[in-house]
VEXKOL-995498 format. One record per atom (N, C-alpha, C, O): atom name; y, z, x; residue number from 1. Coordinates in steps of 0.05 Angstrom, whole numbers, m for minus. Example, Ala and Ser with C-alpha at 12.3 -4.5 7.8 and 13.67 -1.06 7.14 Angstrom:
# VEXKOL-995498
N | m114 | 156 | 264 | 1
CA | m90 | 156 | 246 | 1
C | m66 | 156 | 264 | 1
O | m66 | 169 | 285 | 1
N | m45 | 142 | 257 | 2
CA | m21 | 143 | 273 | 2
C | 1 | 157 | 258 | 2
O | 23 | 161 | 268 | 2
# end
This chain:
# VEXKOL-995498
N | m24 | 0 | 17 | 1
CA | 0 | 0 | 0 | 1
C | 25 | 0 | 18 | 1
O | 25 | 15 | 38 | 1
N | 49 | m18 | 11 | 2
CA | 67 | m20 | 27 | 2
C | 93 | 7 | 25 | 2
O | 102 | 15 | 3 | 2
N | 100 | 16 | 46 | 3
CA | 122 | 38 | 42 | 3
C | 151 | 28 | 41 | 3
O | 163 | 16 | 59 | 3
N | 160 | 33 | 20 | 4
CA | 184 | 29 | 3 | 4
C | 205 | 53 | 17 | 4
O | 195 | 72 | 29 | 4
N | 231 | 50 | 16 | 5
CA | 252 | 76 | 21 | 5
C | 273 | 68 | 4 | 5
O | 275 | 45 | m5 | 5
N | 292 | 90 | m2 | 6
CA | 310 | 95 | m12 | 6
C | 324 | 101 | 11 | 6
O | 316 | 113 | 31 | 6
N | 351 | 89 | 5 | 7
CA | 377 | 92 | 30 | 7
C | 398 | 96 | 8 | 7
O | 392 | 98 | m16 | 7
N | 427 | 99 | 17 | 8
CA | 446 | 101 | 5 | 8
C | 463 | 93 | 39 | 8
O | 456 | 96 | 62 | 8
N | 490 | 79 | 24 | 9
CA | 500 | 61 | 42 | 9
C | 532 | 84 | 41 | 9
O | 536 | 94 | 19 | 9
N | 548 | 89 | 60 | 10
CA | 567 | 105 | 61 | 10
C | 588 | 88 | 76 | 10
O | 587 | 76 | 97 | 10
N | 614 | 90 | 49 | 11
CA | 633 | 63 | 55 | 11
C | 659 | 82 | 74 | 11
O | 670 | 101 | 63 | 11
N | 665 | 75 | 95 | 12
CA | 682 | 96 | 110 | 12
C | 707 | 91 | 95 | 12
O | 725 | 107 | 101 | 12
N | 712 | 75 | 80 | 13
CA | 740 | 69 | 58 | 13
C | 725 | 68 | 34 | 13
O | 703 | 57 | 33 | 13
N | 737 | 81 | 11 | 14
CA | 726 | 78 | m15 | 14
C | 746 | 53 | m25 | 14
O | 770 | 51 | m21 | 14
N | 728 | 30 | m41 | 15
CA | 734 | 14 | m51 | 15
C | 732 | 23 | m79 | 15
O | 712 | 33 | m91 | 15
N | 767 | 18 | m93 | 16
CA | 779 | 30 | m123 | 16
C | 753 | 59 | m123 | 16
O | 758 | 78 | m109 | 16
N | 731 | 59 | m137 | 17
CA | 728 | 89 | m148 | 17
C | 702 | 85 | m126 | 17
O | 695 | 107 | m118 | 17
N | 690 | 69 | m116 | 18
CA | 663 | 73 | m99 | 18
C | 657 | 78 | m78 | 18
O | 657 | 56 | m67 | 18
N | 648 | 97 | m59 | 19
CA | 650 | 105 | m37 | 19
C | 616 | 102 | m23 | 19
O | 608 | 103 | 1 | 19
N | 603 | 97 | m48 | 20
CA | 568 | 92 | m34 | 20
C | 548 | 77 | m53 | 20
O | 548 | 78 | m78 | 20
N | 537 | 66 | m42 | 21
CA | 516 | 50 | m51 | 21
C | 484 | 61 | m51 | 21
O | 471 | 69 | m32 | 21
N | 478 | 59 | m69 | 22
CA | 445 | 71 | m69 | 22
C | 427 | 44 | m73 | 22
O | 437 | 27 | m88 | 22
N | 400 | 37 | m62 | 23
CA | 381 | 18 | m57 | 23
C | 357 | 32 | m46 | 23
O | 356 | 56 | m38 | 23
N | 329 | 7 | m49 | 24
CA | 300 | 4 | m45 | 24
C | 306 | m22 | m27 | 24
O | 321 | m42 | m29 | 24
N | 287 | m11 | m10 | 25
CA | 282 | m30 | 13 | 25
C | 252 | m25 | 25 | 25
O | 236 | m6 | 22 | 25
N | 250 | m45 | 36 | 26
CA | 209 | m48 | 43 | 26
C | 221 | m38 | 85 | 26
O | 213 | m24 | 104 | 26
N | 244 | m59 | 78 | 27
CA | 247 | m54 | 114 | 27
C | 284 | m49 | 109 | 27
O | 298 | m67 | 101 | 27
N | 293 | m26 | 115 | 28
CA | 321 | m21 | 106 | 28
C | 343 | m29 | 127 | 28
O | 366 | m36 | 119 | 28
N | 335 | m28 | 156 | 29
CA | 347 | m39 | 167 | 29
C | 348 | m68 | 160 | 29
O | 369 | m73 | 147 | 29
N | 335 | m88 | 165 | 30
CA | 339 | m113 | 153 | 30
C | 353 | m116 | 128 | 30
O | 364 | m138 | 125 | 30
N | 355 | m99 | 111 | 31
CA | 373 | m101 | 88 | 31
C | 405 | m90 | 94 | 31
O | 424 | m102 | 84 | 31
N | 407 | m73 | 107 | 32
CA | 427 | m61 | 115 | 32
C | 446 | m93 | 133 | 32
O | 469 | m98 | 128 | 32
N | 432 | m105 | 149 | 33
CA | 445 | m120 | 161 | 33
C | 450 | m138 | 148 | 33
O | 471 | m151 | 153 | 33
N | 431 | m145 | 123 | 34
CA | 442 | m160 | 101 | 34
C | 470 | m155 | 90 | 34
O | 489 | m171 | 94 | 34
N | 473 | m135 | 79 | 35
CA | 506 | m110 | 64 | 35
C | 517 | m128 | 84 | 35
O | 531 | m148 | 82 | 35
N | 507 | m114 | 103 | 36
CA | 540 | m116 | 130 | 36
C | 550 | m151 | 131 | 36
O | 571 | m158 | 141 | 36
N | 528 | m170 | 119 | 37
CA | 542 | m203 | 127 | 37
C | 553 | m216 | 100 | 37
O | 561 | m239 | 94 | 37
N | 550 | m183 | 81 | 38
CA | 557 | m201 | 56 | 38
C | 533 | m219 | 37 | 38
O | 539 | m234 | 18 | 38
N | 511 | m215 | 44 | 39
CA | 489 | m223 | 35 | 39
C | 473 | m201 | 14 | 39
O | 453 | m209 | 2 | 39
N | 481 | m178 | 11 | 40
CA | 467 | m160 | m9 | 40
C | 481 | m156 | m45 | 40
O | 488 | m172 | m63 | 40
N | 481 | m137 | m43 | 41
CA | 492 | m125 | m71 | 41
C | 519 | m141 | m78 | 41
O | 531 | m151 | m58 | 41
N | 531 | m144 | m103 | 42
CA | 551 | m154 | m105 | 42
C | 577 | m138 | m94 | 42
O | 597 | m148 | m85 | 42
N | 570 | m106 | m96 | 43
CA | 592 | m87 | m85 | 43
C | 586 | m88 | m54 | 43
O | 606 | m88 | m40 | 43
N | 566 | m90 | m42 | 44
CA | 576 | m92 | m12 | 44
C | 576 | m110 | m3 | 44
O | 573 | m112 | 21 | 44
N | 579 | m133 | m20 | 45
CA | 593 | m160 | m8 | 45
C | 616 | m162 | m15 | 45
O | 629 | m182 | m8 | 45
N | 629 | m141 | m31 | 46
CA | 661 | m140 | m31 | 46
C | 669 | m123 | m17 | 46
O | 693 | m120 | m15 | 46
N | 651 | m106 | m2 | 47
CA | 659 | m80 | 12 | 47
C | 658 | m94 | 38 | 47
O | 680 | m92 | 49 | 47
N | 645 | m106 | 50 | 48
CA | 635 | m133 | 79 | 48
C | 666 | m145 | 79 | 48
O | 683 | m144 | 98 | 48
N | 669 | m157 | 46 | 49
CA | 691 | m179 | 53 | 49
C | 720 | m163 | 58 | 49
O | 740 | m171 | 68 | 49
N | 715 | m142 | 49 | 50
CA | 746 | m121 | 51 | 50
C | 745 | m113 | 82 | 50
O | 765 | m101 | 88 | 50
N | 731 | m117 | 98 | 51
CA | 722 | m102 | 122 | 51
C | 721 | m78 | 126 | 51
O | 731 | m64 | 144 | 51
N | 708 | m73 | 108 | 52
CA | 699 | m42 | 99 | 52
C | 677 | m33 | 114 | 52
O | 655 | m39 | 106 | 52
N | 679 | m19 | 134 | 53
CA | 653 | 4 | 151 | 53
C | 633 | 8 | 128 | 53
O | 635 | 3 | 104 | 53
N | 609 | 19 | 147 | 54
CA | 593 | 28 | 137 | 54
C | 565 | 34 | 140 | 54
O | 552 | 18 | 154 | 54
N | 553 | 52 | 130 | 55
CA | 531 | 75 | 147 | 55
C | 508 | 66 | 133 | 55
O | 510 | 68 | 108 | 55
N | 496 | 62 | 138 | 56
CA | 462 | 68 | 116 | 56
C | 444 | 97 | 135 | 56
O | 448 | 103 | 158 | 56
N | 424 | 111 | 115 | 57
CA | 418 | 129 | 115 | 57
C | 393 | 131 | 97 | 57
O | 400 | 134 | 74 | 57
N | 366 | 131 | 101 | 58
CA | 348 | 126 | 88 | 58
C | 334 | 161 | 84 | 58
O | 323 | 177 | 99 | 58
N | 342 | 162 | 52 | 59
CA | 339 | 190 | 40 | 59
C | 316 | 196 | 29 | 59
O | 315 | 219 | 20 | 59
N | 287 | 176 | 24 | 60
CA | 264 | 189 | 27 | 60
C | 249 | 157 | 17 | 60
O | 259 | 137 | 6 | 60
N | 210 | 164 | 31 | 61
CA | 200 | 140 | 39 | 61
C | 165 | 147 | 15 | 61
O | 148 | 166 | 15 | 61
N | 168 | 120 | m7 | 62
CA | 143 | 123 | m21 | 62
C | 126 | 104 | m13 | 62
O | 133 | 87 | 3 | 62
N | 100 | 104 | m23 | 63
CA | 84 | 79 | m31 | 63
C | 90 | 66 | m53 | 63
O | 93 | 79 | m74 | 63
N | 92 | 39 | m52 | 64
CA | 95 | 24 | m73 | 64
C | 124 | 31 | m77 | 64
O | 138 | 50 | m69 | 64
N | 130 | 0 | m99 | 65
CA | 150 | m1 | m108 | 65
C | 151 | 12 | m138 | 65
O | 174 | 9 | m144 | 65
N | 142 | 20 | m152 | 66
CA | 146 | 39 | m176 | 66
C | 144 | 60 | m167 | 66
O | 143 | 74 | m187 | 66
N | 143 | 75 | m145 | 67
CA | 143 | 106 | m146 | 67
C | 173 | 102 | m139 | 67
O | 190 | 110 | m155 | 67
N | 181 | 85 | m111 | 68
CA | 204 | 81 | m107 | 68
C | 228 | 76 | m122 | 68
O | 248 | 91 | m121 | 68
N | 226 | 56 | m134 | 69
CA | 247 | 47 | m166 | 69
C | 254 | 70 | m189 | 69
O | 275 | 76 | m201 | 69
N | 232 | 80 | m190 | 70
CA | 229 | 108 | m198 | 70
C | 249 | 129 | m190 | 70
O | 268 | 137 | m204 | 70
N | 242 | 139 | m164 | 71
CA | 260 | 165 | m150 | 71
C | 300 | 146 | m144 | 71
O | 321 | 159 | m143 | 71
N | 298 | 118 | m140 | 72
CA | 318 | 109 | m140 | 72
C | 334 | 113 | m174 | 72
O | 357 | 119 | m178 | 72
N | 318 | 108 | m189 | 73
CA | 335 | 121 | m222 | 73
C | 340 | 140 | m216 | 73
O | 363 | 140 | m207 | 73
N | 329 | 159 | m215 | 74
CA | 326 | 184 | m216 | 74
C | 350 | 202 | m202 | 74
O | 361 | 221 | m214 | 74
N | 358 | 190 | m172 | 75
CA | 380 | 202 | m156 | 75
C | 408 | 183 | m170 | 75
O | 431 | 192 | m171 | 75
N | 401 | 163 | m179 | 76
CA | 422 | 149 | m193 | 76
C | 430 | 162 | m217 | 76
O | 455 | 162 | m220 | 76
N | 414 | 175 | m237 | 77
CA | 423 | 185 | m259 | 77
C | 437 | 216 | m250 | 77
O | 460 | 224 | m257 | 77
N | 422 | 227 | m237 | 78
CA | 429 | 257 | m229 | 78
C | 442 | 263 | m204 | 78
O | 453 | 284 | m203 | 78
N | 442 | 252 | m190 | 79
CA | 460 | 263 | m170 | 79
C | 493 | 244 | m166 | 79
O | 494 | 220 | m173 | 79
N | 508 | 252 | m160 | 80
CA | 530 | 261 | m146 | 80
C | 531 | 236 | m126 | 80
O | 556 | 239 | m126 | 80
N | 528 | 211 | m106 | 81
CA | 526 | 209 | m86 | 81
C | 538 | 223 | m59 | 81
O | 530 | 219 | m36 | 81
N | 560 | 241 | m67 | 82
CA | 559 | 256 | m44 | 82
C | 540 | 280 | m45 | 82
O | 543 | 295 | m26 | 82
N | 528 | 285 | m56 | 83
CA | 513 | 310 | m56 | 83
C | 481 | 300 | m48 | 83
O | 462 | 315 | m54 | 83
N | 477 | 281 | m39 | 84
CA | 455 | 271 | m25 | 84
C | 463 | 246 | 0 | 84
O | 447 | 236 | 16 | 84
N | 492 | 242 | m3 | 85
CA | 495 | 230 | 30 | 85
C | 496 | 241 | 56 | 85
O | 516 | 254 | 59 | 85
N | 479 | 239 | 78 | 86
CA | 487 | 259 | 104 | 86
C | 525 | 259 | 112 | 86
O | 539 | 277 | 122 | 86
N | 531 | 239 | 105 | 87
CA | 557 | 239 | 128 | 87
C | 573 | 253 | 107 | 87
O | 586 | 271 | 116 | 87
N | 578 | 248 | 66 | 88
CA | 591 | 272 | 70 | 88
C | 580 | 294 | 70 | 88
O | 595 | 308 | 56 | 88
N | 563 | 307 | 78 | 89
CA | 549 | 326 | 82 | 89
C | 568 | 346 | 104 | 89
O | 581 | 366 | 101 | 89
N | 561 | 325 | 126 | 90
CA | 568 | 326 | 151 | 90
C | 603 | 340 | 154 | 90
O | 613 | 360 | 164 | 90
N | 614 | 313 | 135 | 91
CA | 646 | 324 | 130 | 91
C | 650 | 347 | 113 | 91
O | 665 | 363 | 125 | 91
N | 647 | 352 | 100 | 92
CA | 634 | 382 | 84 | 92
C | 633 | 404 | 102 | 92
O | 651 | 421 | 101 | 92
N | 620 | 405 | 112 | 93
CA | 603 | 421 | 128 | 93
C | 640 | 420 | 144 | 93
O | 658 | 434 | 136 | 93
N | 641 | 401 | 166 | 94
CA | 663 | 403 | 186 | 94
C | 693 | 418 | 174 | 94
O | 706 | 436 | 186 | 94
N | 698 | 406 | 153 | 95
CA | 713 | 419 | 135 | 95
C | 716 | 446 | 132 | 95
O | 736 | 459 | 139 | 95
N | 691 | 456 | 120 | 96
CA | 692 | 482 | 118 | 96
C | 695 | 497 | 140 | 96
O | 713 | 513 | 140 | 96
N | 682 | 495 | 160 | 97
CA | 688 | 505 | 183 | 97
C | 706 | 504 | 200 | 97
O | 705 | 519 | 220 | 97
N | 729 | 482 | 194 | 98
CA | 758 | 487 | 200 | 98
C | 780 | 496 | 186 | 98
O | 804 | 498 | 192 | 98
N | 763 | 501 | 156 | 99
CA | 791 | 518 | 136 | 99
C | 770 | 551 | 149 | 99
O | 770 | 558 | 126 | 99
N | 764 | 561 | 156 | 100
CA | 751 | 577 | 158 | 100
C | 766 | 587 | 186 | 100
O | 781 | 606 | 185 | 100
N | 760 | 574 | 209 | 101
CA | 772 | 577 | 235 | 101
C | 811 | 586 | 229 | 101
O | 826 | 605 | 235 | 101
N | 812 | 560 | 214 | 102
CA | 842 | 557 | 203 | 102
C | 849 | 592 | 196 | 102
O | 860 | 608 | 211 | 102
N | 839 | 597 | 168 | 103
CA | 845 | 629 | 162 | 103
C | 839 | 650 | 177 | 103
O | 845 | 672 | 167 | 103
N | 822 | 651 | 209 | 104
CA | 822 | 669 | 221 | 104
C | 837 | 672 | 238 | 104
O | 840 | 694 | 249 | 104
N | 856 | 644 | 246 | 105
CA | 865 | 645 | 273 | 105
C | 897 | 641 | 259 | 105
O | 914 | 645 | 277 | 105
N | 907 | 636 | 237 | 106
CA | 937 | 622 | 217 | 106
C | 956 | 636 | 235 | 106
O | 976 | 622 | 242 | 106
N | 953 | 661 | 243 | 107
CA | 977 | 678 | 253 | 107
C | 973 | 679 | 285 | 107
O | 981 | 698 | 298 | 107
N | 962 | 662 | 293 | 108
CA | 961 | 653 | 326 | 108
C | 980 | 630 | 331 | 108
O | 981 | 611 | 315 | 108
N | 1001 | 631 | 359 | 109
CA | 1014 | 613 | 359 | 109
C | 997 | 594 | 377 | 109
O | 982 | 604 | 393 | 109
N | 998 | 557 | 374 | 110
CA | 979 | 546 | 390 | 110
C | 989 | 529 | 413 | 110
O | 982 | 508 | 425 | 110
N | 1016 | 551 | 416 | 111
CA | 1041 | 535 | 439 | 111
C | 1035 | 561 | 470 | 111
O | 1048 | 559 | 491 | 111
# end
């Protein structure tokens, strides 16, 4: 049985309200390089043609394509895309830990 993945694509500029793309791929890199020439989805061939950055990140790996298509509804209906992308994860995370730094150190001069 062939192994399927789920990725989600992270646009370093949000285009009007979209900032990520969710997809099934058999081989994700090869699809990914697809996005990037303008050859994929209709949104990241407008996100390619805007010269819009962008990350892929493969968020979990099934057999077959119906288990896959499956868990791809599934994070599509219920989640958030940032609440399952690493990078904003990443910024999240960095964030907090500089409003955090920020309120311990506010009354330090940094001259």
């Amino acid at each position: 049985m062939i192994t399927w993945s789920v990725y989600i694509l992270h646009f370093n500029t949000k285009y009007k309200h979209a900032g990520h793309y969710l997809g099934i791929a058999i081989n994700p890199l090869e699809r990914f390089k697809q996005h990037c020439i303008g050859q994929g989805a209709r949104l990241t061939q407008i996100v390619s043609n805007n010269k819009i950055g962008m990350q892929q990140y493969v968020i979990s790996k099934h057999k077959g394509f119906s288990r896959t298509h499956k868990e791809e509804k599934r994070l599509k209906r219920v989640a958030h895309p940032e609440r399952i992308c690493p990078e904003c994860k990443m910024i999240k995370s960095y964030l907090k830990i500089w409003r955090v730094y920020y309120e311990n150190n506010r009354n330090e001069s940094i001259f």
